[in-house]
C-alpha positions as CSV (number, residue, x, y, z in Angstrom):
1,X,-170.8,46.2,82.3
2,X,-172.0,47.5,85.6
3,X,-174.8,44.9,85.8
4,X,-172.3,42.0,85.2
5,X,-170.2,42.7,87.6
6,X,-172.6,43.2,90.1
7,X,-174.5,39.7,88.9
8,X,-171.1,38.2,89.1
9,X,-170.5,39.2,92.5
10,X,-173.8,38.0,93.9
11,X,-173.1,34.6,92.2
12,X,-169.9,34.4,93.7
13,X,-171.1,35.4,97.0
14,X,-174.4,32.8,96.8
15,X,-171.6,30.1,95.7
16,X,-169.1,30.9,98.7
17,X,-172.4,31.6,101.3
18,X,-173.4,27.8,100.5
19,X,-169.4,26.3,100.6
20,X,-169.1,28.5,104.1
21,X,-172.3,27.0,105.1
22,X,-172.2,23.8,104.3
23,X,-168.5,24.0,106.0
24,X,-170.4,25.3,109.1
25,X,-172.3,22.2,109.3
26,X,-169.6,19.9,109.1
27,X,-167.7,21.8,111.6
28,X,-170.6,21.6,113.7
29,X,-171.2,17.6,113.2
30,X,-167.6,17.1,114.0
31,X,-167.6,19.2,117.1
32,X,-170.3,17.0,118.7
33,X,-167.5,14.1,118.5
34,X,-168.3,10.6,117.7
35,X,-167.1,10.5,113.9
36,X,-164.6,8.3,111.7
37,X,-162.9,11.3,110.4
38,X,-160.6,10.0,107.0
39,X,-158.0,12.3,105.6
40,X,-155.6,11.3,102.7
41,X,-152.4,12.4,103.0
42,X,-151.6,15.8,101.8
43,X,-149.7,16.6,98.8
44,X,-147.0,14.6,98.0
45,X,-146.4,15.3,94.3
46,X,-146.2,11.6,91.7
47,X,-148.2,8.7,91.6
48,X,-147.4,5.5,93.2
49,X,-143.8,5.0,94.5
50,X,-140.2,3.4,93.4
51,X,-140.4,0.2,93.0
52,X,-137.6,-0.1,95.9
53,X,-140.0,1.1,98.5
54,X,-139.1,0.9,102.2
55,X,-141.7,1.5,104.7
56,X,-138.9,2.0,107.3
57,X,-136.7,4.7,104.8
58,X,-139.2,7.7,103.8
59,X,-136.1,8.4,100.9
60,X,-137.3,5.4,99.1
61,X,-140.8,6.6,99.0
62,X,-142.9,9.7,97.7
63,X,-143.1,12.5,100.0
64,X,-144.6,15.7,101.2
65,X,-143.6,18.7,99.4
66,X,-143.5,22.1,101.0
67,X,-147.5,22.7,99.5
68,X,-148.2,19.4,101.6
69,X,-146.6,20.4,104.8
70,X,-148.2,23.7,104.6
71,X,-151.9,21.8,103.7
72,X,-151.2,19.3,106.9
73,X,-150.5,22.3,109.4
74,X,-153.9,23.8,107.9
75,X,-155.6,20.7,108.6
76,X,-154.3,20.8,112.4
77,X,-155.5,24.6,112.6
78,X,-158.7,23.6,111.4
79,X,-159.4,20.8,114.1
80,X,-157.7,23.5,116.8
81,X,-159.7,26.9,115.9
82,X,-162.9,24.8,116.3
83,X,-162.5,23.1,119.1
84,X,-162.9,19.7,117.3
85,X,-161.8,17.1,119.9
86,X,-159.9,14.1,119.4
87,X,-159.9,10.5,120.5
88,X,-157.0,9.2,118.9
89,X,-154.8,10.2,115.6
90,X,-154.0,6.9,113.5
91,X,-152.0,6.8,110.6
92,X,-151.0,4.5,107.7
93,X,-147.1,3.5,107.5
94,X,-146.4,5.3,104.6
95,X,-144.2,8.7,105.7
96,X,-146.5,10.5,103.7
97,X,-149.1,10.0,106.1
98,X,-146.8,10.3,109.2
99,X,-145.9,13.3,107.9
100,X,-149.4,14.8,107.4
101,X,-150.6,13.2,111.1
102,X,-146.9,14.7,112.5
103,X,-148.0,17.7,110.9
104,X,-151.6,18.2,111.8
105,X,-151.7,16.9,115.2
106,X,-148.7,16.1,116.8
107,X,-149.2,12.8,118.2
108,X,-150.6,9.4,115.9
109,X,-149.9,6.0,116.3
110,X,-149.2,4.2,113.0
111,X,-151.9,1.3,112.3
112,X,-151.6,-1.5,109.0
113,X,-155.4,-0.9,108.1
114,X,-154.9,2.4,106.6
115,X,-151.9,1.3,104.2
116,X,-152.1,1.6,100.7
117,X,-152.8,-1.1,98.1
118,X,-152.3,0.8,95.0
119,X,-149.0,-0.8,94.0
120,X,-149.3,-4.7,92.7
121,X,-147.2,-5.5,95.6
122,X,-149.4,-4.5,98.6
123,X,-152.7,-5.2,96.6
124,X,-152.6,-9.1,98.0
125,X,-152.8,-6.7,101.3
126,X,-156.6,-5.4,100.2
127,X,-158.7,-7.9,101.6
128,X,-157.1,-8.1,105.3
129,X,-156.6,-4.4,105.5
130,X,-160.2,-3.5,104.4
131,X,-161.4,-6.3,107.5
132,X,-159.1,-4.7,109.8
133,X,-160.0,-1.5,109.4
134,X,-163.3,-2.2,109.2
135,X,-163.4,-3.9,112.5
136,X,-161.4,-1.3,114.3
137,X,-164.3,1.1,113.0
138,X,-167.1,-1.2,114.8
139,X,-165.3,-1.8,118.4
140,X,-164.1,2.1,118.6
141,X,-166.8,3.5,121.0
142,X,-164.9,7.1,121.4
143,X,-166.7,10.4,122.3
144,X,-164.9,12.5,120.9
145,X,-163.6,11.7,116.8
146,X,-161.1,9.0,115.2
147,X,-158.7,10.4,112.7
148,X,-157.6,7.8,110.0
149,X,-154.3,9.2,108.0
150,X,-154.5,7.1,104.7
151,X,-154.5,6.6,101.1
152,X,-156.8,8.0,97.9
153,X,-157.5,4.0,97.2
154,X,-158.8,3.1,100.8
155,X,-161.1,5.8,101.0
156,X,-162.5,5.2,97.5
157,X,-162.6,1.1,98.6
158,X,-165.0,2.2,101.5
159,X,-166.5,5.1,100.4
160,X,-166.5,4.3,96.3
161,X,-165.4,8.4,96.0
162,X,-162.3,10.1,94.3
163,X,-160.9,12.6,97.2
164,X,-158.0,15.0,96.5
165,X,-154.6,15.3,98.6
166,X,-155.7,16.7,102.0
167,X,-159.5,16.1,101.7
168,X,-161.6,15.4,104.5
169,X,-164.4,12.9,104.5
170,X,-166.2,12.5,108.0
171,X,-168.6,9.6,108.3
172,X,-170.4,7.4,111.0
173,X,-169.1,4.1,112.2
174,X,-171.8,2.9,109.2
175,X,-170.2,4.9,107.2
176,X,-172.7,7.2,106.5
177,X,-170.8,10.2,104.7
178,X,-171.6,13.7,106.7
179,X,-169.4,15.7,104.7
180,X,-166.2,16.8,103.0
181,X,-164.1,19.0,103.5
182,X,-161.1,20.6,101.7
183,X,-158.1,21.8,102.9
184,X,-155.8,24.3,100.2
């Protein structure tokens, strides 16, 4: 019994060695500035919204819970105990977004691009905002990184990934993926 709990420790160490280093790295590509740095929201418990959505009302919509408040100010901490500098903080409409870029860093400016298309009635939306997101990506020449506040259905359109509430996915302006990570 003393064997497997020793094993099971040095697994578990190995495991979280790698996840802390592989963190490291992306810490460290982030802190040389120059990335496209996506984050969907943070938790907002449901899928989808009420049919009677209202960009302008955040009671007609689904929001942050208190895990999802608590996630976004982690995110901020994370950007702020590493020094990660930041060009500019844009956010989709949607107040769960606001929320998580209100949260997390303050200051963002909301931008169309990063909406979500889940719903059948934004969906005719797709095409456009993919092409203005896209060329917002090519004629930012920042030094330091772009945050984009969005949705689970942009990132996957771009990236053709699943990410979780709060995720991180930090890419070039080719959108070369240089890693996740995850924010709990």
């Amino acid at each position: 019994m003393k064997y497997i709990n020793f094993i099971l420790l040095f697994l578990l160490s190995i495991f979280n060695s790698n996840y802390s280093h592989a963190n490291d790295l992306v810490i460290s590509e982030l802190q040389k500035g120059g990335k496209i740095v996506f984050i969907r929201h943070s938790l907002a418990p449901g899928n989808g919204d009420p049919d009677n959505i209202d960009l302008t009302k955040c009671d007609t919509q689904r929001n942050l819970n208190q895990e999802g408040i608590e996630q976004s100010k982690k995110i901020g901490i994370l950007f702020s105990d590493n020094n990660i500098q930041i060009d500019k903080v844009l956010s989709s409409e949607w107040c769960r977004c606001k929320d998580t870029a209100k949260f997390a860093f303050n200051n963002y400016e909301t931008f169309k691009g990063l909406n979500s298309f889940y719903q059948e009635k934004f969906y005719k939306y797709k095409d456009e905002q993919i092409e203005s997101l896209k060329k917002y990506i090519s004629s930012w020449n920042g030094e330091k990184n772009l945050i984009l506040v969005t949705h689970f259905v942009v990132i996957s359109e771009l990236f053709n990934i699943g990410v979780s509430s709060g995720e991180i996915v930090i890419s070039d302006k080719n959108y070369k993926v240089f890693g996740r990570i995850n924010v709990n």
